[in-house]
C-alpha positions in Angstrom: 113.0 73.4 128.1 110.7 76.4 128.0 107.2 75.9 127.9 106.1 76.0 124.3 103.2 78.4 123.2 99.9 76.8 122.0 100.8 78.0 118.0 93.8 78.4 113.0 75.9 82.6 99.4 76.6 81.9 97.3 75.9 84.6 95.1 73.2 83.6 92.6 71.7 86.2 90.3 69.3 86.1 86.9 69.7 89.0 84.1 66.2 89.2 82.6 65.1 91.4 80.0 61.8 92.7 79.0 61.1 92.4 75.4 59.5 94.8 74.0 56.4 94.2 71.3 55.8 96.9 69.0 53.4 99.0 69.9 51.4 97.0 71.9 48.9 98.1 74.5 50.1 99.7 77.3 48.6 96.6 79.9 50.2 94.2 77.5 53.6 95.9 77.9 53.5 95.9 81.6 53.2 92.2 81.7 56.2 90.6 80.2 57.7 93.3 82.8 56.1 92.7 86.0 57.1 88.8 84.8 60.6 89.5 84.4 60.4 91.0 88.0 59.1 88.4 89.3 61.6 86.0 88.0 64.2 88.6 89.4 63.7 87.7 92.8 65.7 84.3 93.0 63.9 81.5 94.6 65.1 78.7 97.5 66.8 76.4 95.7 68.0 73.2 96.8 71.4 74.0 97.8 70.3 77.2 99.7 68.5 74.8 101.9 71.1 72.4 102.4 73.3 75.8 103.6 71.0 76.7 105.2 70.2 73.4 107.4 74.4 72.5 107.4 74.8 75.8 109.8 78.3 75.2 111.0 77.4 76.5 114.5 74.0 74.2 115.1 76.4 70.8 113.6 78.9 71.7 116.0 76.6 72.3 119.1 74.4 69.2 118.4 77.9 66.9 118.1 78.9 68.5 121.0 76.1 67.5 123.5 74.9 64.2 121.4 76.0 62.1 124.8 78.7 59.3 124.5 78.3 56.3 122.2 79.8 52.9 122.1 80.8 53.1 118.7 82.9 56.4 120.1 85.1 54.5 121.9 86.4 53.0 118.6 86.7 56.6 117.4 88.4 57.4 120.4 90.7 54.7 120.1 91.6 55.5 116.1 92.2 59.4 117.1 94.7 58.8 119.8 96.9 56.2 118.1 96.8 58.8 115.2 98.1 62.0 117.8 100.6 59.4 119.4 102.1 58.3 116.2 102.5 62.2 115.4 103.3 63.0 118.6 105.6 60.6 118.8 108.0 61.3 115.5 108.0 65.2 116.6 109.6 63.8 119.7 112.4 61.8 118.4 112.4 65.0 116.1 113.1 67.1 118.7 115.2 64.6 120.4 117.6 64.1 117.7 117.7 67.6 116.8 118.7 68.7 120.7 121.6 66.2 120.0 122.7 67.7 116.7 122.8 70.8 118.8 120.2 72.6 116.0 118.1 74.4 118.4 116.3 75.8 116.0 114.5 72.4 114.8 114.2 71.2 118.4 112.1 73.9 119.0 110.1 73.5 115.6 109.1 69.7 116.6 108.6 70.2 120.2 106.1 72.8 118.9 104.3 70.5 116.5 104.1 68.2 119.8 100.6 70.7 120.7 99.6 72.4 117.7 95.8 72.1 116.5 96.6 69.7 113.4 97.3 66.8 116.0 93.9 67.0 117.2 92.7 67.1 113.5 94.4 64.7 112.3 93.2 62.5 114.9 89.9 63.6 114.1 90.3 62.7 110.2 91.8 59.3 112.0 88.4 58.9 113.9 86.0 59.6 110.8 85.0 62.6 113.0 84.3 66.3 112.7 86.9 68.1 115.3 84.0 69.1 116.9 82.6 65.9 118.0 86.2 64.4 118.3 87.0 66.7 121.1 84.2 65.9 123.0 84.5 62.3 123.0 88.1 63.5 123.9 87.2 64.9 127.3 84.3 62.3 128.1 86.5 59.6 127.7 89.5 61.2 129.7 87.3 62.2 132.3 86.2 59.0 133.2 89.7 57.6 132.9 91.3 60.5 135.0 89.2 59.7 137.4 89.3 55.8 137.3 93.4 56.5 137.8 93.1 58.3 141.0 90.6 56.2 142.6 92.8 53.1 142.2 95.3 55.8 143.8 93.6 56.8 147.0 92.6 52.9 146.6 96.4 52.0 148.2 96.1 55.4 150.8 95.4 55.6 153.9 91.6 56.4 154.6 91.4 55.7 150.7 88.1 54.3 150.6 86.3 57.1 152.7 88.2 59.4 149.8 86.8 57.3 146.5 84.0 57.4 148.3 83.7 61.4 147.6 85.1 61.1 144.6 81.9 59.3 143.3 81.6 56.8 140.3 83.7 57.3 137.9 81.0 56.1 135.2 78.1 58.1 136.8 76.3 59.8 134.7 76.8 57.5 131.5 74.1 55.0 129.1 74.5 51.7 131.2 76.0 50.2 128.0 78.2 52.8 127.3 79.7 52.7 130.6 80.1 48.8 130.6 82.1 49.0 126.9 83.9 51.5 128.3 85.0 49.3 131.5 85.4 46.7 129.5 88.0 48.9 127.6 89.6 50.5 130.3 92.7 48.7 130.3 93.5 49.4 126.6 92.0 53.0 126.5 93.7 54.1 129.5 97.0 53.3 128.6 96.6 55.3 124.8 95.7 58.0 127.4 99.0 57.5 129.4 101.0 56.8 126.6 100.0 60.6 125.2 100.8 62.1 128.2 104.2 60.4 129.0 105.2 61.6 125.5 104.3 65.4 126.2 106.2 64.5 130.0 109.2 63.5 128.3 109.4 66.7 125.7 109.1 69.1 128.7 112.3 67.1 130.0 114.4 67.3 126.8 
């Protein structure tokens, strides 16, 4: 099969009028004015500040460098069985399809195999904003990439000097983070594998 393409204040205003009194005097007059112009202007209001402090860009930059949590592992964990179950039926999809000899449909599911609403509906899964979802994503990957090919070079030749370069796979993390996330390894990595060998097998259909 071809390689599939990658297919995504308010305005608040017052009316005020100036009543006019007769013939007042002329300093009397101006008052009731200046007042309404003052009133014009329309002040901060609650949900101007709550726009204001909910910028879209700052949420998104702070999820995106908060580092890793224990309790994202769960998330992690929630998210992936979401994009595997998804995954998963657009491969039989495309599967079943490729047998019916409609080619049309099998290309239609094996594109819904990598489109964004995966990821966001593994993010709605998780109880997270995509944002933050994609990071804990590629922290969590990263680590288990790299746990996978040190037990690799662990059965090579000259495999220890080699892990040895590759490092720690958990460097860099909170101590308890990285011992919940070894303690999890097992059952994280294989959602990990289990993604990926779906995705494997649509390229082969």
């Amino acid at each position: 099969m071809r390689p599939i393409r990658y297919c995504p204040i308010f305005v608040l205003a017052f009316a005020l009028a100036a009543c006019g009194h007769g013939n007042a005097p002329a300093s009397d007059a101006a008052a009731p004015q200046a007042q309404a112009q003052a009133k014009a202007a329309p002040a901060p209001t609650s949900a101007t500040t709550k726009a204001a402090a909910a910028d879209p860009s700052s949420v998104a930059q702070a999820n995106t460098t908060r580092p890793l949590q224990v309790s994202d592992l769960d998330a992690y964990a929630k998210g992936m069985q979401k994009e595997i179950e998804l995954r998963q039926a657009s491969s039989d999809k495309a599967a079943k399809a490729k047998a019916d000899h409609d080619q049309e449909t099998e290309i239609a599911a094996l594109a819904d195999l990598t489109r964004a609403e995966v990821g966001n509906a593994g993010a709605q899964a998780a109880g997270l904003d995509a944002a933050r979802y994609d990071f804990i994503k590629h922290a969590v990957d990263k680590v288990l990439s790299t746990v996978t090919m040190s037990n690799a070079m662990a059965k090579m030749e000259g495999g220890a000097q080699m892990q040895q370069k590759l490092g720690d796979p958990y460097a860099g993390l909170n101590a308890n983070v990285a011992a919940a996330l070894k303690s999890r390894e097992a059952e994280l990595g294989k959602l990990r594998e289990d993604n990926m060998a779906i995705l494997v097998h649509a390229q082969n259909l």
